[in-house]
ROMIKE-584122 format. One record per residue (C-alpha): residue number from 1; z, x, y; chain. Coordinates in Angstrom, 2 decimals. Layout:
BEGIN
{NUM; {Z; X; Y}; "A"},
...
//
This chain:
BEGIN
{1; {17.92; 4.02; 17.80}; "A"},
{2; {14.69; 3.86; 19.84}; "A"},
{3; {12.04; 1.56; 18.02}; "A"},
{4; {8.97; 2.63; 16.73}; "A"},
{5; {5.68; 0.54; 16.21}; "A"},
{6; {2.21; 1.42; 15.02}; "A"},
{7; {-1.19; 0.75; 17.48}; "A"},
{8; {-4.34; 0.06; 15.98}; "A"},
{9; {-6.03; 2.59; 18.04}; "A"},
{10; {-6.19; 6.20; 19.26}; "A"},
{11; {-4.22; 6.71; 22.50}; "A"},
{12; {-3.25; 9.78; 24.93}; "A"},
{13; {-0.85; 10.58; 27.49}; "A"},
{14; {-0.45; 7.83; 30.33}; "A"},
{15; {-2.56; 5.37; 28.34}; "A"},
{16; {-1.16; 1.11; 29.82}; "A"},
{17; {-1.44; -0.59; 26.13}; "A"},
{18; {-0.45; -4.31; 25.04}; "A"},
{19; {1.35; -4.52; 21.46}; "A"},
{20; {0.45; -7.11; 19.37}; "A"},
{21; {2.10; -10.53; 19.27}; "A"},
{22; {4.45; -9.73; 16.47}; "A"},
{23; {5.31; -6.04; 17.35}; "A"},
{24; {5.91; -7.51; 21.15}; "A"},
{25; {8.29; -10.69; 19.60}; "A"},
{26; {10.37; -8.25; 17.03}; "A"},
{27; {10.54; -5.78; 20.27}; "A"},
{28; {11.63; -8.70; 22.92}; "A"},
{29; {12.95; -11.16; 21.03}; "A"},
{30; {14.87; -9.59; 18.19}; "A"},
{31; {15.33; -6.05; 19.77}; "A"},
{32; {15.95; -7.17; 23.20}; "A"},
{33; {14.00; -4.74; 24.69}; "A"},
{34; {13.75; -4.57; 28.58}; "A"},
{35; {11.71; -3.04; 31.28}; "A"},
{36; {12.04; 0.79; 30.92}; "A"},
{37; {13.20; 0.49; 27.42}; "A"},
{38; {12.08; 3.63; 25.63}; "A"},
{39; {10.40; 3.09; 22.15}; "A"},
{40; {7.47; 5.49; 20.39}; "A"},
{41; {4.04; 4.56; 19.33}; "A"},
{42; {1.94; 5.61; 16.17}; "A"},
{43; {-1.55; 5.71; 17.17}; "A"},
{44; {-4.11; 4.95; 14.67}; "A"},
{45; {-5.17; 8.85; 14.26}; "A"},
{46; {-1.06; 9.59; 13.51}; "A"},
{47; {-0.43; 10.86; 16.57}; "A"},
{48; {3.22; 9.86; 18.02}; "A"},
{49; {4.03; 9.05; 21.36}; "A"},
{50; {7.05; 8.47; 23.54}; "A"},
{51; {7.10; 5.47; 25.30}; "A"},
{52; {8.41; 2.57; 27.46}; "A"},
{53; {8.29; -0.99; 28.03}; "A"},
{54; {6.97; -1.57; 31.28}; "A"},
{55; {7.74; -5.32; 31.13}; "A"},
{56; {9.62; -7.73; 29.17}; "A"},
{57; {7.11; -10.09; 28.32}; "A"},
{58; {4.91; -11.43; 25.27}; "A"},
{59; {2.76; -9.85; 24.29}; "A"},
{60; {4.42; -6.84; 25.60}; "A"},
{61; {2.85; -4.10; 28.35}; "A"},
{62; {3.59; -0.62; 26.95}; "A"},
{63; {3.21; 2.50; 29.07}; "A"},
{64; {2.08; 6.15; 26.91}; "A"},
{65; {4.01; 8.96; 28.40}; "A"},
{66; {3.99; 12.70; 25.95}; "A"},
{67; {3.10; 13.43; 22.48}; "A"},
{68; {5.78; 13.87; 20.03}; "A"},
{69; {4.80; 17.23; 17.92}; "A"},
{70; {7.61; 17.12; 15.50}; "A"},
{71; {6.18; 16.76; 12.02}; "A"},
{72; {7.45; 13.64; 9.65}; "A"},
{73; {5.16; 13.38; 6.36}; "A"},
{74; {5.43; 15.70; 3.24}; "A"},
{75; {3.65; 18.53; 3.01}; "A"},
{76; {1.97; 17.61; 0.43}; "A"},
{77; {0.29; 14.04; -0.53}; "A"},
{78; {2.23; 11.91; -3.51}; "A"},
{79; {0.65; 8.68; -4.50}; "A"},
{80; {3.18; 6.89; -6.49}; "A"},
{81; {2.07; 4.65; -9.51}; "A"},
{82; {4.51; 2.25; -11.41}; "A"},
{83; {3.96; 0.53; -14.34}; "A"},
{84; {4.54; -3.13; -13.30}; "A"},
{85; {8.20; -3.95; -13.20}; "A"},
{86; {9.98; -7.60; -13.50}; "A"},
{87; {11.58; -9.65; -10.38}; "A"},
{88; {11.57; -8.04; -7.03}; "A"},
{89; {11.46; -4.39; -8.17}; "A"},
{90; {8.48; -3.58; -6.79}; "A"},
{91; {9.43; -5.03; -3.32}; "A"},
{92; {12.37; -1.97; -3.91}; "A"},
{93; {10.08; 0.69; -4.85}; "A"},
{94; {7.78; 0.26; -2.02}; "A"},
{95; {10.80; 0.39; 0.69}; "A"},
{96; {12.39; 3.18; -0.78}; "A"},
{97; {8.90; 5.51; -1.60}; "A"},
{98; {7.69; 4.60; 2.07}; "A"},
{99; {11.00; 5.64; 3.43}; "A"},
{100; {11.02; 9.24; 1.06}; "A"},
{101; {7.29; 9.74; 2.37}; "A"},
{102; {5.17; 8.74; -0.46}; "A"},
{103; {1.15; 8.71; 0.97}; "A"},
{104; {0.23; 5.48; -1.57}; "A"},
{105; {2.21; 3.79; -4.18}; "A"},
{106; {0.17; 1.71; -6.57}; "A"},
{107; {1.22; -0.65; -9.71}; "A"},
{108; {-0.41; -1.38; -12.79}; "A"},
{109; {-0.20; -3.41; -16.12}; "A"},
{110; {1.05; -1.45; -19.34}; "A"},
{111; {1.66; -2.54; -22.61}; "A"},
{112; {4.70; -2.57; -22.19}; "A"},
{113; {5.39; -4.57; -18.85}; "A"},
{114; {7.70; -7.92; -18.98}; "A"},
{115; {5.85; -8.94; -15.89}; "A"},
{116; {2.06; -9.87; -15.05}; "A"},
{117; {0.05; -10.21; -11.72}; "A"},
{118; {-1.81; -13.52; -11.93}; "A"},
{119; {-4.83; -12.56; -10.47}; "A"},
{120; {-4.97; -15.61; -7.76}; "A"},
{121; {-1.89; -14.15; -6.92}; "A"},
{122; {-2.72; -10.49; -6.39}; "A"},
{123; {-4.04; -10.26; -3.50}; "A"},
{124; {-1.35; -11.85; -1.30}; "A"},
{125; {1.44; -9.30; -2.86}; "A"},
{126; {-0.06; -6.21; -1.94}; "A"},
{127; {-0.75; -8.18; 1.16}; "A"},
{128; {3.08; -8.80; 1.24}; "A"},
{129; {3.69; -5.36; -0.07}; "A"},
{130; {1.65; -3.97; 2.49}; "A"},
{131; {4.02; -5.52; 5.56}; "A"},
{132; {7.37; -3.79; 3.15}; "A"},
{133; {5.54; -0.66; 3.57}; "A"},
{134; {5.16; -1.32; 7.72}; "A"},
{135; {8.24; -2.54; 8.53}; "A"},
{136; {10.10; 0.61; 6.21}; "A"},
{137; {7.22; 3.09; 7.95}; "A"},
{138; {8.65; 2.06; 11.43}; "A"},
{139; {12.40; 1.87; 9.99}; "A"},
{140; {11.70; 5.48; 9.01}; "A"},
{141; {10.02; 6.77; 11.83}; "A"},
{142; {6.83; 8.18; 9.69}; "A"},
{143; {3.35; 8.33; 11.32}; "A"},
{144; {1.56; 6.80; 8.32}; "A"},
{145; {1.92; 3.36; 6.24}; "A"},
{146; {1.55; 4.22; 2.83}; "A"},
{147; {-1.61; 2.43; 1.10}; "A"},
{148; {-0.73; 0.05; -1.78}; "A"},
{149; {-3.16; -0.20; -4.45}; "A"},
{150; {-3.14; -2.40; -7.52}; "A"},
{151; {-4.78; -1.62; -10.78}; "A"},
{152; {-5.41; -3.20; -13.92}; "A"},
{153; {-5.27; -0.14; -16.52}; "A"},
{154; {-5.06; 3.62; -17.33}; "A"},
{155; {-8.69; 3.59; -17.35}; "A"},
{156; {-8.68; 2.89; -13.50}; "A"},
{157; {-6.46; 6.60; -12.52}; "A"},
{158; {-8.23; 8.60; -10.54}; "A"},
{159; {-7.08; 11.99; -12.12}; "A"},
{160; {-9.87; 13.80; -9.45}; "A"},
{161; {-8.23; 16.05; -6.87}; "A"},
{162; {-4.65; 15.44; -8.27}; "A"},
{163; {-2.04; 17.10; -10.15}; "A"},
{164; {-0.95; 14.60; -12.54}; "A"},
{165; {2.31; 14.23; -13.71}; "A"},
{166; {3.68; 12.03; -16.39}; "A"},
{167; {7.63; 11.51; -15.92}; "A"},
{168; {8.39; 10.68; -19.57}; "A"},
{169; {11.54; 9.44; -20.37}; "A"},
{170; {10.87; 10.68; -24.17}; "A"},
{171; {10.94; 13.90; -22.34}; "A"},
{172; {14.13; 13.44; -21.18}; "A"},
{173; {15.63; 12.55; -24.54}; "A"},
{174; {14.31; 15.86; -26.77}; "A"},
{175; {15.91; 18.87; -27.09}; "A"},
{176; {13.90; 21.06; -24.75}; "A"},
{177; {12.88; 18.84; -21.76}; "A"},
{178; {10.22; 19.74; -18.91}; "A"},
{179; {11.94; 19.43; -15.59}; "A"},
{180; {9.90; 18.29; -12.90}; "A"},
{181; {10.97; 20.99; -10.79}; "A"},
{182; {9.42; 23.45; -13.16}; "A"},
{183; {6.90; 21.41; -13.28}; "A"},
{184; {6.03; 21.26; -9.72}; "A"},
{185; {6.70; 25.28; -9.54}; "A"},
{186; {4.25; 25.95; -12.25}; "A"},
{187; {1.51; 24.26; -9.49}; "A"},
{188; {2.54; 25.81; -5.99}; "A"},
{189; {-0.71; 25.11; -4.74}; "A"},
{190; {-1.41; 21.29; -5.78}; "A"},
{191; {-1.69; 19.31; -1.95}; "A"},
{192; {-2.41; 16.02; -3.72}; "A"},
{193; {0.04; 14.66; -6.46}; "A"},
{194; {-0.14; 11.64; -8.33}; "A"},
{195; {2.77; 10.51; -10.20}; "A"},
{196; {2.62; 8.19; -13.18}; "A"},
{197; {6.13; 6.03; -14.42}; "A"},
{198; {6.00; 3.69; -17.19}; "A"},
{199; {8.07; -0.01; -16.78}; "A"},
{200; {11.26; -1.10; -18.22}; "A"},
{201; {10.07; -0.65; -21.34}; "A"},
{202; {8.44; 2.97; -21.28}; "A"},
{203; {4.85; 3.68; -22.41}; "A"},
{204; {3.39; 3.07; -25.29}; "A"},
{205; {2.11; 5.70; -27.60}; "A"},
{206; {-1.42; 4.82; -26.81}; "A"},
{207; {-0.88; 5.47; -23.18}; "A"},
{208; {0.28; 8.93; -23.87}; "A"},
{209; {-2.70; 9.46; -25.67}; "A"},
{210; {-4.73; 8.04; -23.14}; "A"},
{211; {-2.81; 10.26; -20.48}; "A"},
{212; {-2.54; 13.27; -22.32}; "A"},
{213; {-6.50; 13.76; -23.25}; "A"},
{214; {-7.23; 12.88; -19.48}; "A"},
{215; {-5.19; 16.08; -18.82}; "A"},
{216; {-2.19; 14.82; -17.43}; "A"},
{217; {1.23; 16.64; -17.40}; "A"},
{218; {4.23; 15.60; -18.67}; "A"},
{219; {7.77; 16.47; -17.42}; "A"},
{220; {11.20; 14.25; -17.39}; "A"},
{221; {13.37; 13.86; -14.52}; "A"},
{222; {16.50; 15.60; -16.45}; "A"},
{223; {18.68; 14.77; -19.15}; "A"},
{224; {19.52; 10.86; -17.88}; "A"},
{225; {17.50; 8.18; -18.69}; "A"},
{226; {16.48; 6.33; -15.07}; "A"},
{227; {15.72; 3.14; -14.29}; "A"},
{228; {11.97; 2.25; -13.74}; "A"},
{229; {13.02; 1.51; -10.02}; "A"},
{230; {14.91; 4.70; -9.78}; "A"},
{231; {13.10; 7.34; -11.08}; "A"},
{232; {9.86; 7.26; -8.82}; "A"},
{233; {12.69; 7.81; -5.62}; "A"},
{234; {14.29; 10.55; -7.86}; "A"},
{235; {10.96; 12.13; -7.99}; "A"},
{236; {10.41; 12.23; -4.32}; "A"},
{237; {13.85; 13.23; -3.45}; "A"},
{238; {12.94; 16.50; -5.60}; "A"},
{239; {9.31; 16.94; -4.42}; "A"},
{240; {11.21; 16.65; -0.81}; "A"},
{241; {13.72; 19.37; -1.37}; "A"},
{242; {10.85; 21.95; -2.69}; "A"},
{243; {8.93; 21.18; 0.08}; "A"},
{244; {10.14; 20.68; 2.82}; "A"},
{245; {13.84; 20.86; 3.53}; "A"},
//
């Protein structure tokens, strides 16, 4: 499997770059890369290039060779938003939507969350959240890290430019559900999505107040109940196969 790293700049054909000191030591060191060793490189515009080490050193002399014109986002942008979830879910969630091509995946406090983000704290997990999202972006070959955003309400979603869909598990449990793939048929021509999922405990009937008078829409993901960490990946998986497969 030929590695692939993002560059903090734009680049073009036969561009001589240096990756950075931690690319260069995961490249060297762990990958045990060698001179001539082809690997690609994610400019900073998402353009992707085929490349090769040109020595085996650190930090590590990379020459550009061609552009790469294959396509690997969706077709259209998801932003991912998860009510905050106990333990190390969220570490999951971020690996997993990054890998299915969500554009940004956020988390917020509902009512009903177990867990809370101290704020002293914040910062320095989206920071860690942030390097998930990387390291599953290269994994997966994409040519964008999703974003990761943080925020402390419902009143902070940005409903503007977005379809906004609710997935519901209440939904799920009546007698005449809302499939998401209806749901997504229904709006052929929405290019910016933004999915809301409550935690382990659902939302709270003041959050589908809140969500419903905003203008949100509200579908399930079928007749199964999912797990908070499952159901945003479920969601992708379908947004996927309508769109691009």
């Amino acid at each position: 499997m030929v590695q692939q790293y993002f560059y903090p700049k734009r680049l073009k054909s036969n561009d001589n770059i240096e990756l950075g000191q931690e690319d260069s030591f995961h490249l060297i060191k762990v990958m045990r890369a060698v001179s001539e060793t082809p690997i690609e490189i994610v400019s900073s515009d998402g353009e992707k290039y085929e490349a090769k080490v040109r020595e085996a050193t650190i930090p590590t002399p990379i020459d550009i060779l061609s552009k790469v014109t294959k396509k690997f986002e969706l077709p259209v942008k998801v932003t991912i938003l998860c009510g905050l979830p106990k333990q190390n879910k969220a570490d999951l969630i971020t690996q997993k939507a990054t890998e299915l091509g969500a554009h940004q995946i956020g988390f917020l406090e509902m009512d009903r969350s177990i867990s809370s983000w101290d704020q002293k704290k914040r910062k320095s997990k989206i920071e860690r959240l942030q390097k998930i999202a990387k390291e599953a972006a290269e994994q997966s070959h994409r040519t964008r890290v999703p974003k990761l955003i943080f925020l402390d309400g419902n009143q902070e979603i940005d409903f503007s430019d977005n379809l906004v869909i609710v997935c519901d598990e209440d939904i799920a449990k009546s007698n005449h559900p809302f499939s998401l793939k209806k749901t997504l048929e229904e709006h052929p021509n929405s290019h910016s999505i933004l999915m809301i999922f409550g935690p382990e405990g659902g939302l709270s009937d003041a959050e589908r107040q809140l969500l419903k008078d905003k203008g949100a829409v509200f579908s399930s993901l079928g007749p199964r109940i999912l797990r908070c960490e499952t159901a945003p990946l479920y969601a992708l998986s379908v947004i996927s196969a309508l769109t691009e497969l």
